[in-house]
C-alpha positions as CSV (number, residue, x, y, z in Angstrom):
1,X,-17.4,1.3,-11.4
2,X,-17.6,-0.8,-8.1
3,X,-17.5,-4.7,-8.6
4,X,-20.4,-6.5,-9.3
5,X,-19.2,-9.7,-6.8
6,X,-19.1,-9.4,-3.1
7,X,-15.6,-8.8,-1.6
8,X,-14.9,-9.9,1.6
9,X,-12.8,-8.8,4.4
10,X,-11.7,-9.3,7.7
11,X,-10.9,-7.3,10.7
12,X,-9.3,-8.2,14.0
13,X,-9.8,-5.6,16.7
14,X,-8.2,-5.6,20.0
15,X,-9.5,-3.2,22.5
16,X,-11.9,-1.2,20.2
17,X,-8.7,-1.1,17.4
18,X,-8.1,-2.9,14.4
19,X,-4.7,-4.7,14.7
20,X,-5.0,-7.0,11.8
21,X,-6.7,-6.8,8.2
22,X,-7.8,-10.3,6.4
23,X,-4.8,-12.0,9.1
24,X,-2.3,-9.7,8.6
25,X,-0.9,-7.8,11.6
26,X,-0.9,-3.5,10.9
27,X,0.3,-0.3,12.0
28,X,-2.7,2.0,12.4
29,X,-1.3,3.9,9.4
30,X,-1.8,0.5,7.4
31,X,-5.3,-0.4,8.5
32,X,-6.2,2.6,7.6
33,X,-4.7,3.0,4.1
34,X,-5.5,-0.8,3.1
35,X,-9.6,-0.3,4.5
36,X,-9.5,3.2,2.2
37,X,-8.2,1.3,-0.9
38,X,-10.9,-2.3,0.1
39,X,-13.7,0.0,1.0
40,X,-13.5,2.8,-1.9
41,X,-13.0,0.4,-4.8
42,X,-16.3,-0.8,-3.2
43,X,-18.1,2.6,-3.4
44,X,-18.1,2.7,-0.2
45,X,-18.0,6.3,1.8
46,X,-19.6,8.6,0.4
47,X,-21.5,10.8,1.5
48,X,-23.1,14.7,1.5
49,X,-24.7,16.6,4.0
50,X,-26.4,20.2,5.0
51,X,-24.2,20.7,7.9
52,X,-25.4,23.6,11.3
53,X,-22.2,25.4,11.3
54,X,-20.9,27.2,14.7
55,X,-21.9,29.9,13.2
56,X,-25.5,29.5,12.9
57,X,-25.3,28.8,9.0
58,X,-26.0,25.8,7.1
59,X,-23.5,24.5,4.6
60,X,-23.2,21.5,2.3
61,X,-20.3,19.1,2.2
62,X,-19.7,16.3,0.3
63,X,-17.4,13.9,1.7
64,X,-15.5,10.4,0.8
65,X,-13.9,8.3,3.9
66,X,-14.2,4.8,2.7
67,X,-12.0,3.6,5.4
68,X,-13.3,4.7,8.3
69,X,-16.6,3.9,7.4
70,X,-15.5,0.4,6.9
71,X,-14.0,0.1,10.0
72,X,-16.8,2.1,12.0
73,X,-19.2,-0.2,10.9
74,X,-16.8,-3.1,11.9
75,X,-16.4,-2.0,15.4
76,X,-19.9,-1.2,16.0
77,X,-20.7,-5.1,15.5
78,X,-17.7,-6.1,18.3
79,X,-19.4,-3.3,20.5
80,X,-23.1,-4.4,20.1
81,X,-21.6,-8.0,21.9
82,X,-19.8,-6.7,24.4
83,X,-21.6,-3.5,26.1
84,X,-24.9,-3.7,28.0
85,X,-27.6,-1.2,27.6
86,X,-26.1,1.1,29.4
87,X,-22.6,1.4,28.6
88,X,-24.0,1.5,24.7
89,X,-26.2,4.3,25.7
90,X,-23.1,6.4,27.7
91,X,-20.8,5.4,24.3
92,X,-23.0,7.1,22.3
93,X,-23.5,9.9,24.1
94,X,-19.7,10.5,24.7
95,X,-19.1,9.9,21.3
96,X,-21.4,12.6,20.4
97,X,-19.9,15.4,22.6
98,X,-16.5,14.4,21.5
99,X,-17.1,14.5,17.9
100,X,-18.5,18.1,18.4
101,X,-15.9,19.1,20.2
102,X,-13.4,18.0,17.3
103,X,-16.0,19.9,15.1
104,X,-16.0,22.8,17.3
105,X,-12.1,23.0,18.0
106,X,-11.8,22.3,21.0
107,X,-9.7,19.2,21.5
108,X,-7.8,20.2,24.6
109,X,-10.7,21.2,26.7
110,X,-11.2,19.2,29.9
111,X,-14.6,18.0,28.9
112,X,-13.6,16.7,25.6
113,X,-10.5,14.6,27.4
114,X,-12.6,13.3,30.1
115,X,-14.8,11.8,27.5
116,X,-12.1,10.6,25.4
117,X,-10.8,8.7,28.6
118,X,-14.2,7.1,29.3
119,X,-14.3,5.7,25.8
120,X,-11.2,3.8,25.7
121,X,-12.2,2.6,29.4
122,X,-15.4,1.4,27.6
123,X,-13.3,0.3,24.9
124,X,-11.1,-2.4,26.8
125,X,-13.5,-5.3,26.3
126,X,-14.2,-4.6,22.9
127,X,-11.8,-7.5,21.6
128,X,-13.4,-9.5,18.4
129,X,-12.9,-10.2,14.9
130,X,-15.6,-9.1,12.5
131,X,-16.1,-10.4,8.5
132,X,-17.7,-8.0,6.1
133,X,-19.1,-8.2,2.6
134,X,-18.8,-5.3,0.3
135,X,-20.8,-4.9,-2.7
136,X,-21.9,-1.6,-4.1
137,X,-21.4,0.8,-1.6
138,X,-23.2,-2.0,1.3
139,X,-21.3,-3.6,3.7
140,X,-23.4,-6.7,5.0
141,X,-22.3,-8.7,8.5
142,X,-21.0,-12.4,8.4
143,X,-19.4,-13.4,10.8
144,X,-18.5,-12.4,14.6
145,X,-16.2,-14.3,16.7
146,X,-13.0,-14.6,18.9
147,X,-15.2,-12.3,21.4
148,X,-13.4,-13.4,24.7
149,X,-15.9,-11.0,26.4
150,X,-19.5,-10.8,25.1
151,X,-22.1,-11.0,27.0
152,X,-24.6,-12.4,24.4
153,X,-25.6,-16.2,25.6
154,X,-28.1,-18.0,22.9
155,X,-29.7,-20.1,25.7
156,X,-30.6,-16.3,27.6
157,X,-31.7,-15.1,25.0
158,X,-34.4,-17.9,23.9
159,X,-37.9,-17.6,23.9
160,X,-38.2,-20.8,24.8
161,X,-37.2,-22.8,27.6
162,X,-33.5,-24.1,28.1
163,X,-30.9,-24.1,30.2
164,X,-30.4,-20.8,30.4
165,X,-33.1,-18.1,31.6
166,X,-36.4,-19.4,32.3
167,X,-39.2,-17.2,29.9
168,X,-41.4,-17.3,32.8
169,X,-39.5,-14.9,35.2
170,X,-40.2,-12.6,32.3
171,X,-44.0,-12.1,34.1
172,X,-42.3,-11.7,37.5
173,X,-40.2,-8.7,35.6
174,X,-43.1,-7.2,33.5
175,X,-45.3,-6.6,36.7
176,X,-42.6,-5.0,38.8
177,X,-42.1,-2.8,35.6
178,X,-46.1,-2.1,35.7
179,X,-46.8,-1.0,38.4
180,X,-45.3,2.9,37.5
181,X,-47.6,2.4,34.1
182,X,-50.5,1.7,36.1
183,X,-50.2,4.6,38.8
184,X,-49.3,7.0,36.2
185,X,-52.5,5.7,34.5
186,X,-54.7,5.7,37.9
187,X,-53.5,9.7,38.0
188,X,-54.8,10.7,34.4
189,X,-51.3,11.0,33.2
190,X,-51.4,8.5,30.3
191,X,-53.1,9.5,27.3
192,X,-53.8,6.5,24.8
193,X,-55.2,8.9,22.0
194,X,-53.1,8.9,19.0
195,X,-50.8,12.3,19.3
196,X,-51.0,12.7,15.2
197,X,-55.4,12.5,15.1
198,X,-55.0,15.0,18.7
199,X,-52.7,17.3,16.7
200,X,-55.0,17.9,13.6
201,X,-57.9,18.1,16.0
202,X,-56.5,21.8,17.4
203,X,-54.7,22.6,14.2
């Protein structure tokens, strides 16, 4: 029953939360409610999965959270401009361990509130406003700006030469980064054989 035109929203978040829905200032109660109602008559969030249980079992679940998908996938674009490789990698990774330890029950262990404090440190930049399009279910990127602190710079980031990083220093960087490659290579320890053809030759 979701619409057949594109509906469009927009999202203001200020330190990895959204403060604002299509311009108008929110409580987090609000943002909440008004992305479940946008998102869901959308078809967005739904979803089923064969969960591991604590226990060891497998279970299936069915689940609907139009809103926080919505504004998961809004976020994410804010965090893709302002974290390096790095920080993404350690977000993720935190992110992980906390969600398991929600999953788990164990909210108020001293791992699970160390992580949560590393989040919202990595969090602080993350200011931005985000437009979506929702059609079916999809949610498709527009627009990302008022990003006071991403790193993304288009001239770095040309293959060409600009004014910003000169391509060539890209050789200077890709024979520093060799030269592991090649000694791991002069000790036998890189095997160039496809691992699929090597695998059906001992099966």
């Amino acid at each position: 029953d979701a619409p057949d035109a594109v509906e469009e929203i927009t999202m203001k978040f200020e330190k990895g939360r959204c403060v604002a829905i299509n311009g108008k200032a929110m409580s987090p109660l609000e943002v909440l409610q008004t992305c479940n109602k946008i998102a869901g008559r959308n078809g967005m969030g739904l979803s089923q999965a064969l969960e591991n249980r604590i226990l060891g079992t497998k279970s299936r679940g069915v689940y609907e959270a139009p809103g926080m998908e919505l504004l998961g996938q809004g976020v994410t674009y804010v965090y893709q401009a302002v974290l390096d490789r790095r920080s993404t990698g350690l977000f993720k990774h935190l992110a992980g361990h906390i969600s398991d330890q929600i999953y788990d029950g164990r909210y108020f262990d001293p791992s699970t509130r160390c992580a949560i404090n590393a989040i919202w440190q990595l969090a602080e930049p993350a200011t931005g406003t985000v437009k979506l399009g929702m059609i079916k279910g999809h949610a498709h990127f527009l627009s990302l700006t008022d990003v006071p602190h991403t790193i993304y710079f288009e001239a770095d980031s040309s293959m060409e030469a600009s004014e910003g990083l000169n391509p060539v220093s890209s050789q200077g960087y890709l024979e520093v980064s060799s030269v592991e490659a090649k000694a791991m290579a002069k000790a036998g320890l890189i095997d160039i054989e496809s691992v699929w053809a090597k695998r059906r030759k001992t099966a």
